[in-house]
DSSP file (Angstrom, degrees, kcal/mol; ACC not computed):
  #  RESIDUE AA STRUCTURE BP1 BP2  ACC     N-H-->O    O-->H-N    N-H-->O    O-->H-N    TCO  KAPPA ALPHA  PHI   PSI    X-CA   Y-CA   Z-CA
    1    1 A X              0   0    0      0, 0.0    13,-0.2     0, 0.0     2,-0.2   0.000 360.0 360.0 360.0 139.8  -53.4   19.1  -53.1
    2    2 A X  E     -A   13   0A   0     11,-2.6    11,-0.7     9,-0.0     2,-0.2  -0.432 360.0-173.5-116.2 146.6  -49.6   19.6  -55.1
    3    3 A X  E     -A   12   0A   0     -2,-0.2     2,-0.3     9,-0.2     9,-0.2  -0.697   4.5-163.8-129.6 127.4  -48.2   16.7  -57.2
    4    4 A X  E     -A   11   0A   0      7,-2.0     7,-2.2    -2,-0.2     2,-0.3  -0.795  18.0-173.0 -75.6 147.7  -45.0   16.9  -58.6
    5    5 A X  E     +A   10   0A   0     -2,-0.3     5,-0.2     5,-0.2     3,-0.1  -0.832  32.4 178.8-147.0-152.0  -44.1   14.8  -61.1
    6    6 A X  S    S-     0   0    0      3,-1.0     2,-0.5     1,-0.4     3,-0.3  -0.263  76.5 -43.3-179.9  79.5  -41.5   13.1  -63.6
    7    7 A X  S    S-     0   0    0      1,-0.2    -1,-0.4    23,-0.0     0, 0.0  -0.840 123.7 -29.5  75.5-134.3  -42.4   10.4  -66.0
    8    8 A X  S    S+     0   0    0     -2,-0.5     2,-0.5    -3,-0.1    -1,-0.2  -0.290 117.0  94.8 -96.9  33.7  -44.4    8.2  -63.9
    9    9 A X        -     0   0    0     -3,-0.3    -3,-1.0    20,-0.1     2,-0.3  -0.974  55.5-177.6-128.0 144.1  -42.8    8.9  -60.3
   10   10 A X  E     -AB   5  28A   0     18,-3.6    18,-1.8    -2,-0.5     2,-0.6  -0.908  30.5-144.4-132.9 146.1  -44.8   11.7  -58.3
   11   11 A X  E     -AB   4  27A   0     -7,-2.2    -7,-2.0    -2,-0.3     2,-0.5  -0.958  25.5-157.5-136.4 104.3  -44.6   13.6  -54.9
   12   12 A X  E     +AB   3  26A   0     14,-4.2    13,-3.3    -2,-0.6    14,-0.7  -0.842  20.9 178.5 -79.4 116.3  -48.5   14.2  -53.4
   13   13 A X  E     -AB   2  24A   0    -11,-0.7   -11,-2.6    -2,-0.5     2,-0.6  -0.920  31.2-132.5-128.0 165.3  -48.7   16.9  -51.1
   14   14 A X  E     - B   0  23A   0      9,-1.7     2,-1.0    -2,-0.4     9,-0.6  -0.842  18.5-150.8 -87.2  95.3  -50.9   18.8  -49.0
   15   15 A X  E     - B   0  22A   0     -2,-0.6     2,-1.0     7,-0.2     7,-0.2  -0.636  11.2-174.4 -93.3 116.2  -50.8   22.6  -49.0
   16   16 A X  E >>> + B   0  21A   0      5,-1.1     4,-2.3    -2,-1.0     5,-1.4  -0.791   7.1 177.0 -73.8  86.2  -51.8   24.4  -45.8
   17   17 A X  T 345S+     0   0    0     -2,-1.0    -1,-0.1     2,-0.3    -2,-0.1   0.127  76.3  55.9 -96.1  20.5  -51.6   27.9  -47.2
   18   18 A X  T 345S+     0   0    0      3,-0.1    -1,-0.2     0, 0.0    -2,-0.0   0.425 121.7  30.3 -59.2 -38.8  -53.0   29.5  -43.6
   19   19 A X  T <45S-     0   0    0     -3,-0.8    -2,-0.3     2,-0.3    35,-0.2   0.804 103.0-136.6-119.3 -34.4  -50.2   27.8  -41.9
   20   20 A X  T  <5 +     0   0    0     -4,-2.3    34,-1.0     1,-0.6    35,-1.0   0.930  59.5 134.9  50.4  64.4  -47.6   27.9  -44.8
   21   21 A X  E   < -Bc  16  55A   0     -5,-1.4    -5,-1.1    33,-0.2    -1,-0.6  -0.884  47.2-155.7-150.6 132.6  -46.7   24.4  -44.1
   22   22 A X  E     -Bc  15  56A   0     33,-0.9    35,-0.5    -2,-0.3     2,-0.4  -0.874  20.5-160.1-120.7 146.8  -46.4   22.1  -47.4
   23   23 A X  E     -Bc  14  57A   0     -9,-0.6    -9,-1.7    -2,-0.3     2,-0.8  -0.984   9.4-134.3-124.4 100.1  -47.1   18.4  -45.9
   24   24 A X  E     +Bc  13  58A   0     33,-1.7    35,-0.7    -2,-0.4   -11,-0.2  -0.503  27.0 172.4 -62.7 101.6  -45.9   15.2  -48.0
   25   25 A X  E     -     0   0A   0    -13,-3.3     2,-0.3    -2,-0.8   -12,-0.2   0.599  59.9  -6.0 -95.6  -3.1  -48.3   12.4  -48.3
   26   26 A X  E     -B   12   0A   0    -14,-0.7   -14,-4.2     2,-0.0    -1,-0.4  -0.720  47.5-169.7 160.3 114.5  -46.9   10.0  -50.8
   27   27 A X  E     -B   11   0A   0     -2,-0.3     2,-0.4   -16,-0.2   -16,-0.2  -0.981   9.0-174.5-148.8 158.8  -44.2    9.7  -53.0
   28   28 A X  E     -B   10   0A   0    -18,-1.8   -18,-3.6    -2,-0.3     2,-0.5  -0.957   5.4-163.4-140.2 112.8  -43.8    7.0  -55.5
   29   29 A X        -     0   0    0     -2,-0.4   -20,-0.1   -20,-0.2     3,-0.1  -0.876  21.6-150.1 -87.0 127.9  -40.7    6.2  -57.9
   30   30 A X  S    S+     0   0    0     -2,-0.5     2,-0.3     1,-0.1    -1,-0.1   0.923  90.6  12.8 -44.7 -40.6  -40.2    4.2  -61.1
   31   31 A X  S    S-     0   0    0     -3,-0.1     3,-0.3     0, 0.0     6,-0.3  -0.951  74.1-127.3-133.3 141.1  -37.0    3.7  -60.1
   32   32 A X  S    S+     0   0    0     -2,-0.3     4,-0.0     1,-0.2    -2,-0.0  -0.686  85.4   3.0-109.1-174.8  -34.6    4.0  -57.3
   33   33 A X  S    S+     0   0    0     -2,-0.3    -1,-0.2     1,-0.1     0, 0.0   0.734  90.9 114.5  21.6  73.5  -31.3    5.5  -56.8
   34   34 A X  S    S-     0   0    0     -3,-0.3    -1,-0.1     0, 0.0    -2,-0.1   0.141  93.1-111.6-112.8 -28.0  -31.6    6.9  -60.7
   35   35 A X  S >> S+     0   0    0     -4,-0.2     4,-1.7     3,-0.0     3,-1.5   0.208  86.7 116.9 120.4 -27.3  -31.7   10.5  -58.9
   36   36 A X  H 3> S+     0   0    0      1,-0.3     4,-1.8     2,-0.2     5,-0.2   0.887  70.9  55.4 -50.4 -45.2  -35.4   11.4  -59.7
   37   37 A X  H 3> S+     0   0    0     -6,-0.3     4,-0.8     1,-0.2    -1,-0.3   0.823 108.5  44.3 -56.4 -33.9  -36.5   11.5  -56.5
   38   38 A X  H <> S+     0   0    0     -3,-1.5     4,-0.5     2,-0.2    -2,-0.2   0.629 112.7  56.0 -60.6 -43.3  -33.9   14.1  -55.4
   39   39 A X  H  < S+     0   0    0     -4,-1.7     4,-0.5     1,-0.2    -2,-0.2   0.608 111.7  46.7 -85.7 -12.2  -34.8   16.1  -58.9
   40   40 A X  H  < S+     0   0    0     -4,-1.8    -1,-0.2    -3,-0.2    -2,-0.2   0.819 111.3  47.8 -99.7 -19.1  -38.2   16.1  -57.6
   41   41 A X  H  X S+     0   0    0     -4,-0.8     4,-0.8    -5,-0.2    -2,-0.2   0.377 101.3  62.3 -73.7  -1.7  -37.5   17.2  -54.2
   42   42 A X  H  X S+     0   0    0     -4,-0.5     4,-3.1     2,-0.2    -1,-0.2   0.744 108.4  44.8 -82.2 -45.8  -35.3   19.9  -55.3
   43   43 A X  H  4 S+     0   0    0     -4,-0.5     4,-0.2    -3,-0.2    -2,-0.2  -0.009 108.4  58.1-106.2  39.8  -38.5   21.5  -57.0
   44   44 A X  H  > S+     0   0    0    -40,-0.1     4,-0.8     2,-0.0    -1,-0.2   0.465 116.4  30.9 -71.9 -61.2  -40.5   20.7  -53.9
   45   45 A X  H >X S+     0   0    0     -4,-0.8     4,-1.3     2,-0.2     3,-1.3   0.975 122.2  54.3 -75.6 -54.8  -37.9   23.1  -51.3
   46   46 A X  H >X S+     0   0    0     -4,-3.1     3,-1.3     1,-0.3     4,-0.7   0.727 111.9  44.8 -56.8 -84.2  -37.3   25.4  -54.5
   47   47 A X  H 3> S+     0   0    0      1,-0.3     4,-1.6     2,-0.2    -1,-0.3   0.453 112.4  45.2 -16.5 -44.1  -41.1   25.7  -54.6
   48   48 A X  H <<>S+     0   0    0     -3,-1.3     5,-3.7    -4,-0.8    -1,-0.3   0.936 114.0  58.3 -87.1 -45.4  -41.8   26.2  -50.9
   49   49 A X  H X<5S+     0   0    0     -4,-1.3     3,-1.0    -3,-1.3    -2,-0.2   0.768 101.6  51.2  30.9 -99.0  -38.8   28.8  -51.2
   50   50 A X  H 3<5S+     0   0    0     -4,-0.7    -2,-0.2    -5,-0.2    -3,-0.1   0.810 120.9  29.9 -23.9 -69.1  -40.2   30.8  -53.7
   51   51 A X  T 3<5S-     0   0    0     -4,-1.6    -1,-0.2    -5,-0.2    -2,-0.2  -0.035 110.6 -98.3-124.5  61.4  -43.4   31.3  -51.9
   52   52 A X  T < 5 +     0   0    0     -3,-1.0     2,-0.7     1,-0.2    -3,-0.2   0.686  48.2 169.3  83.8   1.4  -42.8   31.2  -48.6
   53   53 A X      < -     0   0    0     -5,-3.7    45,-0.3    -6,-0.1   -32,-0.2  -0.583  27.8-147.2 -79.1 117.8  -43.4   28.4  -46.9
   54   54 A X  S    S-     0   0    0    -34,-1.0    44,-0.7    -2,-0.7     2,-0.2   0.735  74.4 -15.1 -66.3 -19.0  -42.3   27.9  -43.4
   55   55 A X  E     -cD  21  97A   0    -35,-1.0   -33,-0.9    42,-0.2     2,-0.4  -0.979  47.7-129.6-165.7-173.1  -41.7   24.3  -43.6
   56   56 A X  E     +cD  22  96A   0     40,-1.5    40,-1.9    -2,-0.2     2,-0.3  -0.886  44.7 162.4-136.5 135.9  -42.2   20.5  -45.7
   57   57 A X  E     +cD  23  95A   0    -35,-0.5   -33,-1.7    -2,-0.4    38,-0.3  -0.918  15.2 123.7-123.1 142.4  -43.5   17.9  -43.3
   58   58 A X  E     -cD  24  94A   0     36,-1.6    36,-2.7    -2,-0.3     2,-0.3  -0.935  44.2-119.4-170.4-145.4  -45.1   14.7  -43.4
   59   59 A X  E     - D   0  93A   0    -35,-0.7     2,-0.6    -2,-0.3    34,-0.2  -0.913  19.7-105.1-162.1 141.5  -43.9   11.0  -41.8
   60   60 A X  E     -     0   0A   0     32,-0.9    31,-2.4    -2,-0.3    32,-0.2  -0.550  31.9-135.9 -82.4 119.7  -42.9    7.4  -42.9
   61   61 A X  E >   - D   0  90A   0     -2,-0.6     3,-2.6    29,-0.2    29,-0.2  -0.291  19.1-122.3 -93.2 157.7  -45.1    4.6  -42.5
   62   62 A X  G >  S+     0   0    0     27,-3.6     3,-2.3     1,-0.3     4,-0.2   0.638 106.9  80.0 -60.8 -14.9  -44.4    1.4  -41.4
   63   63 A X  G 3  S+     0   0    0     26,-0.4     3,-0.4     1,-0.3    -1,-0.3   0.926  98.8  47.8 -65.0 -53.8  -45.7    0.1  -44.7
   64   64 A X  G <> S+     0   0    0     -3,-2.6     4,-1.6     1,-0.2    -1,-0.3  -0.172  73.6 118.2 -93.3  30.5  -42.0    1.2  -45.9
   65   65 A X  T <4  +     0   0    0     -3,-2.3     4,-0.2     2,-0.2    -1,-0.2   0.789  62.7  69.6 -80.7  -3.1  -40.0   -0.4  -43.0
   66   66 A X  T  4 S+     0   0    0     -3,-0.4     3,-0.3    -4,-0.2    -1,-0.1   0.971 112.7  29.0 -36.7 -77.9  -38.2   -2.6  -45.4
   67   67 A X  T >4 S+     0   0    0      1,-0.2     3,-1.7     2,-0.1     2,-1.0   0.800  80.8 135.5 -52.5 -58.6  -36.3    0.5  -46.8
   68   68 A X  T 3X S+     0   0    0     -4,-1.6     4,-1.3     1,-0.3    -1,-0.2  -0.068  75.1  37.1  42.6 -66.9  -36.4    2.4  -43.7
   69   69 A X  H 3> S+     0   0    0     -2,-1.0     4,-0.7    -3,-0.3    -1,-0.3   0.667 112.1  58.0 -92.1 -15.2  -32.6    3.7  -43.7
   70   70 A X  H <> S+     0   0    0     -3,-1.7     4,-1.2     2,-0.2    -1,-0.2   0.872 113.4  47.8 -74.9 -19.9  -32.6    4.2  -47.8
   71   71 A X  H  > S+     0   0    0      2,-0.2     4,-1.3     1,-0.2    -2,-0.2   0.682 115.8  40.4 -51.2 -40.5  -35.7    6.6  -46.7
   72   72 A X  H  X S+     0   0    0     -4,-1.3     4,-1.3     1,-0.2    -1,-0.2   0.615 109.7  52.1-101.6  12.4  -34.0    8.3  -44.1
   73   73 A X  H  X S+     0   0    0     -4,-0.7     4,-2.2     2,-0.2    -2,-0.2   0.780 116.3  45.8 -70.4 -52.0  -31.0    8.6  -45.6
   74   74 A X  H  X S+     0   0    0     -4,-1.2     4,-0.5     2,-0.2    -2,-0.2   0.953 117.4  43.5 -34.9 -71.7  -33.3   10.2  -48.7
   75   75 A X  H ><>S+     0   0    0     -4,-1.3     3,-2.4     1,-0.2     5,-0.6   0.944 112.6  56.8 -63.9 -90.1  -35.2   12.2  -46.1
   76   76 A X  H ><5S+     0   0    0     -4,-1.3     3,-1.5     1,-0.3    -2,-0.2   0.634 101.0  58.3 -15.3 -69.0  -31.6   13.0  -44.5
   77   77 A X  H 3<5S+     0   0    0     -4,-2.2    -1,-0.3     1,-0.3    -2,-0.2   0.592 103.3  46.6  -1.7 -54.2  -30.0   14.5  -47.7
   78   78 A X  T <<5S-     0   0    0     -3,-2.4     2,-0.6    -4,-0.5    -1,-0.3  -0.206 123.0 -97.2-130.1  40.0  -32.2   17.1  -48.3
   79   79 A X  T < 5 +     0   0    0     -3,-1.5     2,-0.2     1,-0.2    -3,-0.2  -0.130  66.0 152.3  80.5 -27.6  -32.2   18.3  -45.0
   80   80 A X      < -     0   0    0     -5,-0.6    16,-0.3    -2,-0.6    -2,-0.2  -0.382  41.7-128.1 -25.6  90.5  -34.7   17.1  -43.7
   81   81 A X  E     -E   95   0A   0     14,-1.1    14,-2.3    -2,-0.2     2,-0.6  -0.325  24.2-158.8   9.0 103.7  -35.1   16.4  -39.6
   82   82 A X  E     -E   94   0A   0     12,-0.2     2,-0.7    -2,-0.1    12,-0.2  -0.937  10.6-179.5-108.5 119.6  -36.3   12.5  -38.5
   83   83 A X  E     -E   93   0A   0     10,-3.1    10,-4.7    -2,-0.6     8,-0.0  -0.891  32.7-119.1-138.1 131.0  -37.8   11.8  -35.2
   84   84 A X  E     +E   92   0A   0     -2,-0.7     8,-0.3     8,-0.2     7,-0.0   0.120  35.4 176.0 -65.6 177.2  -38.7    8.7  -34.5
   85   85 A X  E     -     0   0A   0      6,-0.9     7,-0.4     2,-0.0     2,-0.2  -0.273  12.7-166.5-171.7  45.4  -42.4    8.4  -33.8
   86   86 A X  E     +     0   0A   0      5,-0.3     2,-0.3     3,-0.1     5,-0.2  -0.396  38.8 138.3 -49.4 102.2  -44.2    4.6  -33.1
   87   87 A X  E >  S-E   90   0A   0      3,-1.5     3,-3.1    -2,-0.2     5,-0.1  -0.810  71.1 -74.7-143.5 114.1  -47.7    5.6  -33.5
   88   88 A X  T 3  S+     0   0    0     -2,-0.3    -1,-0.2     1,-0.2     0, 0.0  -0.347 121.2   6.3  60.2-110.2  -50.0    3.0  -35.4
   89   89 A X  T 3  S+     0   0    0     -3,-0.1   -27,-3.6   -28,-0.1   -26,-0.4   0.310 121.7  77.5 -96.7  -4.2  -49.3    3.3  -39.2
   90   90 A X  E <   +DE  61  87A   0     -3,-3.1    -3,-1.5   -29,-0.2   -29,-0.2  -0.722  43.2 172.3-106.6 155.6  -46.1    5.9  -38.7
   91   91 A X  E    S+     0   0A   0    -31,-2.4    -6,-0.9     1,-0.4     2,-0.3   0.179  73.3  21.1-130.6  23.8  -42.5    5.1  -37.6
   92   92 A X  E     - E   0  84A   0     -7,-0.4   -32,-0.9    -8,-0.3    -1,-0.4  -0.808  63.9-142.4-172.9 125.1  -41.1    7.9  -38.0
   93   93 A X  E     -DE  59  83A   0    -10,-4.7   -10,-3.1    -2,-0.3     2,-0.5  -0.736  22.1-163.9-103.6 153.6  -41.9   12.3  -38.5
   94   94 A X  E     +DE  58  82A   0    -36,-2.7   -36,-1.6    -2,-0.3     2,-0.5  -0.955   9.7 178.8-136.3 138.8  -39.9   14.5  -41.0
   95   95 A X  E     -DE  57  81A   0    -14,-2.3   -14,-1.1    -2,-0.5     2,-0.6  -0.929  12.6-166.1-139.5 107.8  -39.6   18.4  -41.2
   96   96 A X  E     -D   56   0A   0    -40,-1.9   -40,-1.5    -2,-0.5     2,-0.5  -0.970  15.5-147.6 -76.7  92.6  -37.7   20.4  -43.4
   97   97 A X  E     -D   55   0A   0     -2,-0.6   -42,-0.2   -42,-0.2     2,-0.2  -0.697  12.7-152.2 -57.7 102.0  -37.4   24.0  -42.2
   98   98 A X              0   0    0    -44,-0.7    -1,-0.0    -2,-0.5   -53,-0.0  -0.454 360.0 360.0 -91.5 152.2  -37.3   26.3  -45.3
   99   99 A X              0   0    0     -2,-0.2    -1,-0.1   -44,-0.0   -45,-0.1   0.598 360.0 360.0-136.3 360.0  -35.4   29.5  -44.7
């Protein structure tokens, strides 16, 4: 397990260092559109970057359909791949391909 953080706002991930695959379980802002989220997701891809990682994955739960489109729009941004994905708790997968 990874956390970035920044004040109190955080990005939890999962690192698969076999697979070189960093997986995003949960990230949690103080604030929106202030930028933080983007400054933490910058040293997320830098990170994966740096050593090698073949991609950032993880998926958006229905929990967060309120938001939905400021999330993929987020998601969207930073490169980041959405396919939509109804399965229980998820509405949605995301993949980031580092190169």
């Amino acid at each position: 397990m990874c956390k970035i953080s920044l004040g109190h706002s955080f990005i939890n991930c999962i690192i698969q260092e076999e697979d070189k695959i960093i997986e995003i379980v949960d990230i949690q802002c103080e604030t929106i559109n202030d930028g933080i989220g983007s400054l933490m997701m910058e040293k997320l891809i830098s990170y994966a970057s740096e050593n090698n990682y073949c991609k950032i994955v993880g998926w958006l739960s229905i929990v967060d359909e309120e938001h939905i489109d400021r999330l993929r729009h987020f998601y969207m941004k930073h490169g980041f791949t959405i396919k939509t994905e109804y399965d229980g708790m998820k509405l949605a997968d995301i993949e980031l391909l580092i190169t």
